[in-house]
C-alpha positions, -999 to 999 in steps of 0.1 A, spaced: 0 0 0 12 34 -6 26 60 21 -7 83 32 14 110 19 14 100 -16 -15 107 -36 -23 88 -69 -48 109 -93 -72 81 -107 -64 73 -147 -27 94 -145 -9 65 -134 4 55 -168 15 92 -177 30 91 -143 48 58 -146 62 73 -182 73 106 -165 93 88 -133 108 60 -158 120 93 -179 149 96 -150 180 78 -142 162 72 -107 126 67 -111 120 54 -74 135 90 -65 110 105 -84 84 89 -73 96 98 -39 94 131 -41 59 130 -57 54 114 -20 64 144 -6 43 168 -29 78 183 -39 86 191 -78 108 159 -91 136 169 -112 141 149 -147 174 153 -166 165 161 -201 179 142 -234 178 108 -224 143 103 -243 130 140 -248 146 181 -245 126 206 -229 111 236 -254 110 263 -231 80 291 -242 62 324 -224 34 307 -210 12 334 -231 30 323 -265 18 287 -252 -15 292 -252 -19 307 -288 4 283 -302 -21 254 -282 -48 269 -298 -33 272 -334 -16 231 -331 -52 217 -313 -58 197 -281 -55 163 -307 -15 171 -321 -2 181 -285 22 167 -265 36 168 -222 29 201 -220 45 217 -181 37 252 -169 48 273 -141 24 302 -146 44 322 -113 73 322 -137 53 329 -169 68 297 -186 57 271 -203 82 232 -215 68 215 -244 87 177 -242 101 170 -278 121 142 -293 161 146 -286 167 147 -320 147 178 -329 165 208 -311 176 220 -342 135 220 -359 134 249 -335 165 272 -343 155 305 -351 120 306 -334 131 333 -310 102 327 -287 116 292 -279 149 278 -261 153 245 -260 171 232 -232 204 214 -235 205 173 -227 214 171 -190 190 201 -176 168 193 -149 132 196 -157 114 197 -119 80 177 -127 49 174 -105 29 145 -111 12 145 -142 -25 152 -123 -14 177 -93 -11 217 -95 21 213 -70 45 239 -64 31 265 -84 33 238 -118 11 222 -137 3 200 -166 -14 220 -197 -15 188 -215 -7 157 -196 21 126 -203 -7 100 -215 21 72 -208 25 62 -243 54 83 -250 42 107 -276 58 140 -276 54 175 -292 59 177 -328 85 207 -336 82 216 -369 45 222 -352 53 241 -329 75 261 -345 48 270 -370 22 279 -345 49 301 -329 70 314 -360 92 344 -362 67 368 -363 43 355 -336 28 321 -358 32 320 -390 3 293 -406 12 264 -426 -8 249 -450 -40 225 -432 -23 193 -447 7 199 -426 -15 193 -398 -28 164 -411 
């Protein structure tokens, strides 16, 4: 049985699961989940951390749709926003100056995927399954002069 301490949002255990296996020390993770403390996950082992003004976020959600989004974290205290993308993809995102992407080896801090804890949320949820924000999407939605549109078979 788990500690009293630890609380477990019904149906956000796989995203959970995928989000604390994301570290080099899962159990740690899940640990300080326990505690309600922020768990921090080193980037670039299986995604990099987009980093976006938390208002940019919210147009460029708008423009992608709820259906083509991936982990989404915010810290709206620190008007921020980390969109989770594949390793390989830093480069899809050079030149969008409303995005930084986060060098491998950064610490993301992560709340469980269904808490508000420590002032950070999920926008859009780790489903467990692994997908991640597409890019070349975002990148689009937030394009060098505020979102630039591509054509709608782009978006499939």
């Amino acid at each position: 049985m788990a500690p009293s301490t630890m609380r477990s949002a019904n149906g956000y255990e796989g995203g959970d699961a995928w989000l604390a296996d994301c570290s080099a020390h899962p159990d740690l993770v899940r640990q300080a989940w326990g505690v309600e403390a922020l768990a921090p996950i080193t980037t670039g082992k299986r995604w990099l951390a987009a980093e976006v003004r938390l208002v940019a976020t919210i147009s460029a959600m708008q423009r992608i749709g709820t259906a083509r989004l991936g982990p989404i974290l915010a810290d709206p205290g620190v008007d921020s926003s980390w969109w989770l993308i594949p390793p390989d993809t830093a480069d899809d995102l050079a030149g969008i100056r409303q995005a930084t992407v986060q060098p491998a080896g950064w610490p993301l801090l992560c709340p469980p995927t269904g808490w508000f804890q420590c002032g950070r949320l999920w926008l859009h949820r780790p489903d467990g399954s692994g997908a991640l924000n597409n890019p070349t999407l975002l990148a689009a939605a937030l394009g060098p002069g505020g979102g630039h549109r591509l054509p709608a078979e782009a978006f499939g």
